[in-house]
C-alpha positions as CSV (number, residue, x, y, z in Angstrom):
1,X,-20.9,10.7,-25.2
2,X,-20.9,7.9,-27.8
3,X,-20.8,4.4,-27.5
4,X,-17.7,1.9,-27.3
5,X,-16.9,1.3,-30.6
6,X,-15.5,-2.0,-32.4
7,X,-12.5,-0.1,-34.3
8,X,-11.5,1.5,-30.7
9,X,-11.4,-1.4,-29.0
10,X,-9.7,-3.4,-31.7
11,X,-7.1,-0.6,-31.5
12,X,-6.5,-1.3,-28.0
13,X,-5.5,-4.8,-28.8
14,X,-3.1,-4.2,-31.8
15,X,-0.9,-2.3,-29.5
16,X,-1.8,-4.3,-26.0
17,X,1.5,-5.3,-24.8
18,X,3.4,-3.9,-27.1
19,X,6.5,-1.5,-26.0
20,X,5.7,2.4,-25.3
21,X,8.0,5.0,-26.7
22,X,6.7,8.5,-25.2
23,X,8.8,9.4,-28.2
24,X,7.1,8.7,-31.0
25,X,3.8,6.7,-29.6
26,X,2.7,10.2,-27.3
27,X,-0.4,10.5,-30.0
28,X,-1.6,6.5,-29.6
29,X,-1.6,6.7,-25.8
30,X,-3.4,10.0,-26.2
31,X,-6.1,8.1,-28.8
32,X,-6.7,5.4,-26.3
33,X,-7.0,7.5,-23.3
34,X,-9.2,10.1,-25.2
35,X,-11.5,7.3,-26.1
36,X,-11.6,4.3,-24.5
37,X,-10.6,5.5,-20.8
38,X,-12.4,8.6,-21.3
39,X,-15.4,6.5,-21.8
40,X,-14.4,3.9,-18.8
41,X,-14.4,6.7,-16.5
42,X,-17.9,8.1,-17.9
43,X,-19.5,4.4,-17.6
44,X,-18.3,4.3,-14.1
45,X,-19.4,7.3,-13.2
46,X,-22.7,7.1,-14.6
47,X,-22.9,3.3,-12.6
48,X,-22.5,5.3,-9.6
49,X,-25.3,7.8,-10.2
50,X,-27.6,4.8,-9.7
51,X,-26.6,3.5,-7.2
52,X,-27.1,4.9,-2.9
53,X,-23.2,5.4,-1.6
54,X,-21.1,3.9,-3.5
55,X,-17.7,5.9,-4.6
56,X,-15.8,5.1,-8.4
57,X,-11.7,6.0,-9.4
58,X,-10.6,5.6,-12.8
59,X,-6.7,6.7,-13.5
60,X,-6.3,7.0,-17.1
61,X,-2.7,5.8,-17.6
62,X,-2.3,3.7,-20.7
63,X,0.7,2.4,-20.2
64,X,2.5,0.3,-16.9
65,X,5.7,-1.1,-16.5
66,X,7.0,-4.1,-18.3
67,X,9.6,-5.1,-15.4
68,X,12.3,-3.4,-13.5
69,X,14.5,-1.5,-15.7
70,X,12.7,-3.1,-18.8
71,X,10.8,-0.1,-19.9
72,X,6.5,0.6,-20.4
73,X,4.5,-1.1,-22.7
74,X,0.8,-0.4,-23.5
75,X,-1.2,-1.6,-21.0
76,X,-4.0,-4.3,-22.3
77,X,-6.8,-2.8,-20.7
78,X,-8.9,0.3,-19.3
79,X,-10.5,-0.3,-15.5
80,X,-12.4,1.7,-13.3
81,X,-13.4,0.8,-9.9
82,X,-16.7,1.0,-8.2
83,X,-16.7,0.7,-4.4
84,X,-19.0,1.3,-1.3
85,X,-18.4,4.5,0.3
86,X,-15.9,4.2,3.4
87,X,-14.1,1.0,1.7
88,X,-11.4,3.3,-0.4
89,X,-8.0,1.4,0.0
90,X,-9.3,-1.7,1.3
91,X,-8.6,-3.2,-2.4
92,X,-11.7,-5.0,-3.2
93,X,-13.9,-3.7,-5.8
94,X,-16.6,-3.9,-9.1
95,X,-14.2,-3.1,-11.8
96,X,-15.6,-2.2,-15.1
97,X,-13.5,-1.7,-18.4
98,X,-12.4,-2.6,-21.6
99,X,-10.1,-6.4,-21.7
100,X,-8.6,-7.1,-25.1
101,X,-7.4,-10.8,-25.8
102,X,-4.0,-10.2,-24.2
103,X,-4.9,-10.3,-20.6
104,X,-6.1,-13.9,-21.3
105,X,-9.6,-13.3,-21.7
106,X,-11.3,-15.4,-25.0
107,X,-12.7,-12.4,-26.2
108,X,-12.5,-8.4,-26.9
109,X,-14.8,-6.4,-25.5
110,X,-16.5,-4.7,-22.5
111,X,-16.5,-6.7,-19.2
112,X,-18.1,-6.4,-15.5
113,X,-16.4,-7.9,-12.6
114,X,-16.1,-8.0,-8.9
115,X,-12.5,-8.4,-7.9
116,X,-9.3,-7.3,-5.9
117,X,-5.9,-5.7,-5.9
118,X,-4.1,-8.9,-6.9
119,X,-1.1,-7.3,-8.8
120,X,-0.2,-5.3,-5.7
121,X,1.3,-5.7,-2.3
122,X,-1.6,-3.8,-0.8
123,X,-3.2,-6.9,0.5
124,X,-1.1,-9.3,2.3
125,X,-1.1,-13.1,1.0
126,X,-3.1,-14.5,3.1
127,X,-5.9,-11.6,2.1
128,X,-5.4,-12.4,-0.9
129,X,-6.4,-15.9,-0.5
130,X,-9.3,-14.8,1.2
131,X,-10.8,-13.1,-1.5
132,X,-9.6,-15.7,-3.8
133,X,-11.7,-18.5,-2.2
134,X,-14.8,-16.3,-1.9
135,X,-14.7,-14.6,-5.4
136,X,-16.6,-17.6,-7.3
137,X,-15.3,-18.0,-11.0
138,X,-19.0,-18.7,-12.3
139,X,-19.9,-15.2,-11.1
140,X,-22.1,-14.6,-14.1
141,X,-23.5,-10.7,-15.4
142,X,-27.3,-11.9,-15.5
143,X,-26.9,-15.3,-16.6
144,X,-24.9,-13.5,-19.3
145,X,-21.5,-14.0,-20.7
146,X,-20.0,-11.9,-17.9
147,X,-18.0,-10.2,-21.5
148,X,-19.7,-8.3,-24.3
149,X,-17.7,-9.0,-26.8
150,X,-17.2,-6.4,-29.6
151,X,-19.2,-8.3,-32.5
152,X,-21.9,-7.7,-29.7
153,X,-21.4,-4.0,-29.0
154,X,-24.3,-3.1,-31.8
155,X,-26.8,-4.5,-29.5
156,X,-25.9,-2.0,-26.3
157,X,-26.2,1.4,-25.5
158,X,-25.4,3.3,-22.7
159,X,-28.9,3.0,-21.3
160,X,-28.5,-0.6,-21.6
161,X,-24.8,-1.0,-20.2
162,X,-25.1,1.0,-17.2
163,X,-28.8,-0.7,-16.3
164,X,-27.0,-4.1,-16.4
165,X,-23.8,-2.7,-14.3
166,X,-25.9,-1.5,-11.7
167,X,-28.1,-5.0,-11.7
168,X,-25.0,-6.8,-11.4
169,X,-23.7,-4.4,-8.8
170,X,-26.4,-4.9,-6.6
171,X,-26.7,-8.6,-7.1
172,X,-23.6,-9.4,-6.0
173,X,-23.0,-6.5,-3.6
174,X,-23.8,-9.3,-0.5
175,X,-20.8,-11.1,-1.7
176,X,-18.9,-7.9,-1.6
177,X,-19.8,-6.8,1.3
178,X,-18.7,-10.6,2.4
179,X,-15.5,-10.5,0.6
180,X,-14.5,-7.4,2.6
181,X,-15.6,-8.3,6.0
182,X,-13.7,-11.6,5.9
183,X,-10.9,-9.8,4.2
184,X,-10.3,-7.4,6.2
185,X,-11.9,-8.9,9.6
186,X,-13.2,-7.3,12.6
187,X,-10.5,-4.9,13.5
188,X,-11.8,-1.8,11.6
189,X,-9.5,-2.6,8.4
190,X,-6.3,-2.4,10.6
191,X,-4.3,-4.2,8.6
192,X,0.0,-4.2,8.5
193,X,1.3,-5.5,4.9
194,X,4.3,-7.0,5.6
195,X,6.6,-7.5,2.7
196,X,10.3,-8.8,2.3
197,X,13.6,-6.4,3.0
198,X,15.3,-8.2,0.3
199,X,13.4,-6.8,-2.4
200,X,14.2,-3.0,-1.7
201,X,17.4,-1.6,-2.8
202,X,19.3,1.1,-0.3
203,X,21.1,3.6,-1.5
204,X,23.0,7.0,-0.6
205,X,21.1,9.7,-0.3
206,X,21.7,13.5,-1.6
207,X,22.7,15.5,1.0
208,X,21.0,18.5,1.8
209,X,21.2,21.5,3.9
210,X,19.2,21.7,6.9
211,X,16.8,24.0,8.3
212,X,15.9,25.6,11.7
213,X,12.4,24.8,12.7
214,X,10.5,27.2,15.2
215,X,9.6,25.7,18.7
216,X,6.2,25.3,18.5
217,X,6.3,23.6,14.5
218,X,9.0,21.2,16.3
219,X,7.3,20.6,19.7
220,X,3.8,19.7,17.1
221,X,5.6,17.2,14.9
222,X,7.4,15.6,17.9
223,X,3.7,15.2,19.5
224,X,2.4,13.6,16.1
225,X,5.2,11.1,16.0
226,X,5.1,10.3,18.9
227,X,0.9,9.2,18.5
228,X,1.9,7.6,15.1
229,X,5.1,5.5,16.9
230,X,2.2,4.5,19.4
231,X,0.0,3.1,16.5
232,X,2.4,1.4,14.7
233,X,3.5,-0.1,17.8
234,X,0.0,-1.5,18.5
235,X,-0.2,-3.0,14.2
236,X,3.3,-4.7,15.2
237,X,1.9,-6.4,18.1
238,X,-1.3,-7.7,16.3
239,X,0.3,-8.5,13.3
240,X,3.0,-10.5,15.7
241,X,0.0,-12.3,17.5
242,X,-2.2,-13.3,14.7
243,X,1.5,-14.9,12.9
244,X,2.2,-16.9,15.7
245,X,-1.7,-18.0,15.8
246,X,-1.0,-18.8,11.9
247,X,2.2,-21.1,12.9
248,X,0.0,-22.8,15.5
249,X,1.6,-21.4,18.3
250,X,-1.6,-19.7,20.4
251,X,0.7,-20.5,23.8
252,X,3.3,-17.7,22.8
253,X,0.6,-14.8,22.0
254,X,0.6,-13.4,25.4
255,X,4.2,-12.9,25.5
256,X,4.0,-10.5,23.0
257,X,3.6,-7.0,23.9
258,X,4.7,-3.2,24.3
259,X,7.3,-2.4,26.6
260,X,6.7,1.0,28.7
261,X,10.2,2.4,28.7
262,X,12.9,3.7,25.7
263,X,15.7,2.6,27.6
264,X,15.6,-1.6,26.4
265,X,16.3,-0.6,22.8
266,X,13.0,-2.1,21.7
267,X,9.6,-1.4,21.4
268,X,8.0,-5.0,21.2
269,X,9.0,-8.3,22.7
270,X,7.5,-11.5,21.0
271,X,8.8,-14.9,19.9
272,X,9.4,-16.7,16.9
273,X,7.4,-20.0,15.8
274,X,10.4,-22.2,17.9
275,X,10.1,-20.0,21.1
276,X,13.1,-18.1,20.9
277,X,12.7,-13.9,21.8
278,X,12.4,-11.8,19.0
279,X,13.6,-8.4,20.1
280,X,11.1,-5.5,17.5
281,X,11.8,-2.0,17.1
282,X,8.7,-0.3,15.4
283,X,9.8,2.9,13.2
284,X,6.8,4.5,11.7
285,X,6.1,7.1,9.2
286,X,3.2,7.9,6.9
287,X,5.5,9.1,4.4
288,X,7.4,6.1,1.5
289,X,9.4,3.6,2.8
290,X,12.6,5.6,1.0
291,X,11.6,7.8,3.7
292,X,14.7,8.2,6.7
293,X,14.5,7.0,10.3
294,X,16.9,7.3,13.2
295,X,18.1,4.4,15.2
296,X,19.8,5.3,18.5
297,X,22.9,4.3,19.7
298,X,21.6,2.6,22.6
299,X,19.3,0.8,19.9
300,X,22.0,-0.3,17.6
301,X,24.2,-1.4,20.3
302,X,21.1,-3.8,21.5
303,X,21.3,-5.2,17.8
304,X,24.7,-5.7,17.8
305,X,24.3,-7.8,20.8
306,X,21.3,-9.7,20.3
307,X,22.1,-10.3,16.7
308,X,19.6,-12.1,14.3
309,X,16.9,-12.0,17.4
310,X,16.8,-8.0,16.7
311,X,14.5,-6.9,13.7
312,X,13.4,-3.5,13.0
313,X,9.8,-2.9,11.3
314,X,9.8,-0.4,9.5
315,X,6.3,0.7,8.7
316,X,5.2,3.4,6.0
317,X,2.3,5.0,4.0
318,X,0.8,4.6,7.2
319,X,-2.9,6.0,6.9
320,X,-4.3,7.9,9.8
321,X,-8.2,7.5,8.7
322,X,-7.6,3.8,8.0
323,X,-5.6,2.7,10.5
324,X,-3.5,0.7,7.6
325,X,0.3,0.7,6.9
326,X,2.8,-1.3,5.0
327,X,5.9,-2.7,6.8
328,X,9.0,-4.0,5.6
329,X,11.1,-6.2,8.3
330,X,15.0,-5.7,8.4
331,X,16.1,-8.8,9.7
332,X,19.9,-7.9,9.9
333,X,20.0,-4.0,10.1
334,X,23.8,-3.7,9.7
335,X,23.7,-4.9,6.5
336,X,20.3,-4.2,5.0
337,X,20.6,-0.4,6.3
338,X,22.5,2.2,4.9
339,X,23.7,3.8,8.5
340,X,24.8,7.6,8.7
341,X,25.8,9.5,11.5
342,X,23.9,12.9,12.4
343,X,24.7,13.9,16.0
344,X,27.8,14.9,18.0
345,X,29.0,14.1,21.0
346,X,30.8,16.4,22.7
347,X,34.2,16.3,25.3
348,X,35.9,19.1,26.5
349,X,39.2,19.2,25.0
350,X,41.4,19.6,28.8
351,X,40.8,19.8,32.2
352,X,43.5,22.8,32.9
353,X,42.4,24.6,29.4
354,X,41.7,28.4,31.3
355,X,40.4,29.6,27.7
356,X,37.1,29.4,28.7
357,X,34.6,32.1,30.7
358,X,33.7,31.4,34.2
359,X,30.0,32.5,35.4
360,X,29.8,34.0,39.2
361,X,26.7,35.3,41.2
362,X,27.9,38.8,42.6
363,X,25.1,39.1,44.6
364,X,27.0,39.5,47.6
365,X,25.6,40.3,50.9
């Protein structure tokens, strides 16, 4: 494959940032991609080759979002990320790409990094932070500009790039391998990424016609959820103790836990920061958070009655290998949930009615 090229990067930049019509720009996203992230991917790829377990992902998509309902516009970069086997979606990672001058760098050209999901709410803020204060700014690619800039690009090849990747890789990979212990802490990356209710819209969804399900497909999927209600319960609780550790309240941390029976309309008792109860019901699935949950009457009642002390978290894309999920908190149901009604209760109509069958045992003796 040949080299980065000047005129290809330079490219990049005249249209970094700029709005995306799949319209009439199909063919530029197509040159970039064919070029510039075709050629990320390959110098990730061949980084990895040299270096004992380590895993790479590079998604070619050229363009990203410019803001809800504002569109796509050409994204300023290309990025691939190089990781240690076993650390796929913890988020921290060597990135290597292309950065033009709109993502704020001084220069165009090539660049090596070790960095984090920052854009995303895949880490929580306070990981965030973490990795913030550990990721040094001076981090330098062998005393070098940690940038090749494209006046610069003469001087490489391939042979030269990916022998100074993997030297920066491997110089660095203690801090790495820092960043994501301390990130992620000793709890086997169980980690519950809490973000706000009031940034998801609700709305009606299609109906659809139901299916029968066989006993045994039913009997397995109420098994599963039940094991996945289980673990989100136990991510609620040590998300709810290490909060109240955050808000200097170590005191209230026992009081938090799992309560053994369905019948309180909760799943976890704890306490907010000024020592009132805070009443939890945990609804899990590994599915997106547009995905639907049921709430009991018994458990909607207990709201009702217990008011802004009743929250529900509701965690999704909950990963079975990982142990990870993310969790939005409802903390007035009513209003943040669209509620529709799916089961019947069922009267007889009379007492004296005689229209229906009666059922005898004529086994006389």
């Amino acid at each position: 494959m040949d080299f980065f090229t000047k005129d290809e990067i330079l490219y990049l930049d005249k249209y970094a940032g700029k709005p995306y019509d799949k319209a009439t720009q199909r063919n530029i996203g197509d040159e970039i991609r064919n070029t510039l992230w075709e050629k990320t991917k390959y110098w990730a790829k061949k980084t990895v080759e040299h270096l004992d377990g380590f895993d790479m992902h590079c998604r070619a998509n050229w363009h990203k979002q410019a803001g809800y309902g504002a569109g796509f516009v050409f994204r300023p970069y290309t990025w691939a990320q190089i990781y240690k086997q076993g650390d796929k979606g913890k988020h921290i990672f060597f990135t290597v790409g292309v950065e033009t001058l709109k993502t704020g760098t001084k220069i165009n050209g090539l660049r090596c990094k070790l960095d984090y999901l920052w854009f995303d709410n895949h880490l929580t803020d306070r990981q965030k932070k973490i990795a913030d204060a550990l990721i040094l700014d001076d981090i330098k690619w062998m005393n070098d500009p940690p940038s090749i800039s494209v006046d610069r690009l003469h001087e490489f090849c391939w042979d030269d790039l990916i022998t100074q990747t993997v030297t920066y890789i491997n110089c660095y990979l203690p801090i790495y391998e820092k960043v994501v212990a301390a990130v992620w802490g000793d709890v086997g990356g169980r980690i519950l990424n809490v973000i706000s209710a009031s940034s998801i819209s609700i709305k009606k969804p299609e109906k659809k016609g139901s299916s029968l399900i066989d006993r045994d497909k039913f009997k397995a999927k109420r098994d599963a959820q039940e094991v996945l209600g289980l673990q989100g319960e136990k991510l609620v609780v040590k998300w709810e103790k290490d909060f109240l550790r955050e808000q200097g309240k170590a005191d209230l941390v026992d009081e938090v836990q799992v309560l053994g029976t369905d019948g309180d309309g909760y799943d976890v008792i704890s306490r907010f920061p000024d020592g009132r109860k805070k009443f939890i019901e945990v609804k899990t699935t590994s599915g997106p958070s547009s995905t639907c949950f049921f709430l009991s009457d018994n458990e909607r009642r207990v709201a009702k009655k217990t008011g802004s002390q009743y929250q529900i978290y509701r965690l999704y894309d909950y990963c079975k290998k990982t142990g990870n999920a993310r969790c939005i908190i409802f903390e007035n149901p009513e209003k943040q949930l669209l509620l529709i009604p799916s089961d019947f209760k069922v009267y007889t109509v009379s007492e004296d009615d005689n229209s229906g069958v009666d059922f005898w045992n004529n086994d006389w003796d």
